[in-house]
N, C-alpha and C positions, 0 to 999 in steps of 0.2 A: 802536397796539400793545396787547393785550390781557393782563389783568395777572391770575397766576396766583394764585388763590384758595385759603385752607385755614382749616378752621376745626380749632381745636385745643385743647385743656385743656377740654373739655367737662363741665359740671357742672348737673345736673339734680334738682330737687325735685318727686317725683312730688305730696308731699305740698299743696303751697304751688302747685300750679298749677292754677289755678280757669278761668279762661276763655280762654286762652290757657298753655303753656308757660311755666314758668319754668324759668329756665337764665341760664348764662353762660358765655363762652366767648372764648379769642385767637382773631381773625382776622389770618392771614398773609397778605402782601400778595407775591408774587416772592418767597417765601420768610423774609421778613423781618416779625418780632412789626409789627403795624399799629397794631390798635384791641381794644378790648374790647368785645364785643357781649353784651347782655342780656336781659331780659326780666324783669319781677318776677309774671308770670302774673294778674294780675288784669284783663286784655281789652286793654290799650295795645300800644301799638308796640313793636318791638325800639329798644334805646339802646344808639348808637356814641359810642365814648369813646377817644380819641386816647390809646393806647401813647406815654406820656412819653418811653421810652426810644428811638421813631422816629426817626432821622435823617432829614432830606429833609423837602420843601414836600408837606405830609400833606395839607394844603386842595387842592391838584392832582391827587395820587393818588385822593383821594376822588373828587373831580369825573371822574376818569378812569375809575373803577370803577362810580361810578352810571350814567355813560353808557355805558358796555358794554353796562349789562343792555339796551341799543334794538336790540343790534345781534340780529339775529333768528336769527342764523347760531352767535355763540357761545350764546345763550340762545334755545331754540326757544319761541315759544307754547305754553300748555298747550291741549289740547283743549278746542272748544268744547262748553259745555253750557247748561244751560236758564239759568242766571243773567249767563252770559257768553258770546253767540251765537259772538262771533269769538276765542274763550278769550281770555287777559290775558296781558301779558307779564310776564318776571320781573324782580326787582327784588332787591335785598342781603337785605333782610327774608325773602322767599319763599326766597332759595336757601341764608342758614341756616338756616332751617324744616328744609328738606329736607336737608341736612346732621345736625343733629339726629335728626329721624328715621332716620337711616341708621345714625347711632350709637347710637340706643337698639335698633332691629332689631339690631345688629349685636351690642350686647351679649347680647340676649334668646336666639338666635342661637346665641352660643356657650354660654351656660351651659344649654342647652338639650342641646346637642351631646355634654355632658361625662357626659350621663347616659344620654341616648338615641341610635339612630340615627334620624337624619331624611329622610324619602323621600317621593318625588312617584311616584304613580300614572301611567301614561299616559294621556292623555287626560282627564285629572280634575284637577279644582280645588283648592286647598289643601295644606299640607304636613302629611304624616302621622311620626308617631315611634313607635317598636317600641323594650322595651328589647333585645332579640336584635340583632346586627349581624352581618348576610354576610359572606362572607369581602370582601376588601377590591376594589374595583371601580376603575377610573379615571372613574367619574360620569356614564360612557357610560347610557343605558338598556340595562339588564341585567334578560334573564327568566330567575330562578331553578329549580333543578330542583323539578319539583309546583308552580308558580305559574304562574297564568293568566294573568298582566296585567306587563308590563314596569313597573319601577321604577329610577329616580335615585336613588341616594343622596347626600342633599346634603355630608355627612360626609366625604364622598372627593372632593369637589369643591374645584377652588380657593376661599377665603373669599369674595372678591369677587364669583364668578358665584353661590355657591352664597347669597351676600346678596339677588343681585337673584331668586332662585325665591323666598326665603324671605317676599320685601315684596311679590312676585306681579309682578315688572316683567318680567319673562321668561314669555310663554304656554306652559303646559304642552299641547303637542300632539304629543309625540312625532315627530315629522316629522325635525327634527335631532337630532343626538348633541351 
């Protein structure tokens, strides 16, 4: 049985992070406070720290949780590349990384949002921001009247989708809506 993961209470020092992230964060485990996971940014490992307040055999859930990450089906390989021909698989460390970073995009994101509109070009790279915002879209690609080139606005997009344009996990090729 595969155990539902969240990382929560996110707290980030842009300052104090040198070689790696520094952060700290609750990991949920099924819902329920786990562990505390860290990092003090100076090149080391993440450190898992057993939630006092856990009830239950946390030595089991642990072992149950590290061995997830084998399973290829819930955790896919990443892409191989020139350092890791067969990519590498993930592991607690690597998927609060990537948790992390969702949440610092996701902040950047929104205070971003608050001032500009945010739009993706068809067929082109990168997210653009206008302070002007069109009248309001439902995030379909929409070609404005006197505009050449169809545009997303990420702003009228669900958060979630419009996160994954904005960290580039979604190709912009206009092909779908």
């Amino acid at each position: 049985m595969a155990h539902q993961l969240l990382l929560k209470a996110i707290k980030y020092s842009e300052w104090a992070s040198q070689e790696t992230a520094c952060y700290q964060a609750k990991l949920y485990v099924d819902g329920k406070s786990f562990a505390y996971v860290s990092n003090e940014g100076h090149g080391g490992p993440d450190r898992v720290d057993r939630d006092p307040k856990y009830k239950g055999d946390w030595s089991k859930v642990m072992r149950e949780v590290t061995e997830a990450f084998n399973d290829e089906n819930l955790f896919p390989r990443e892409a191989p590349c020139e350092l890791f021909p067969e990519g590498w698989g993930e592991n607690l460390e690597t998927w609060c990384g990537k948790r992390l970073d969702e949440h610092l995009a996701r902040k950047d994101m929104k205070r971003a949002m608050k001032k500009k509109c945010l739009f993706l070009f068809e067929n082109e790279e990168g997210v653009y921001q206008s302070d002007w915002h069109p009248p309001v879209t439902n995030g379909d690609w929409t070609k404005l009247p006197n505009q050449k080139v169809r545009r997303k606005i990420l702003n009228d997009m669900p958060e979630d989708i419009a996160l994954m344009y904005y960290m580039g996990k979604i190709p912009v090729n206009g092909a779908t809506s």
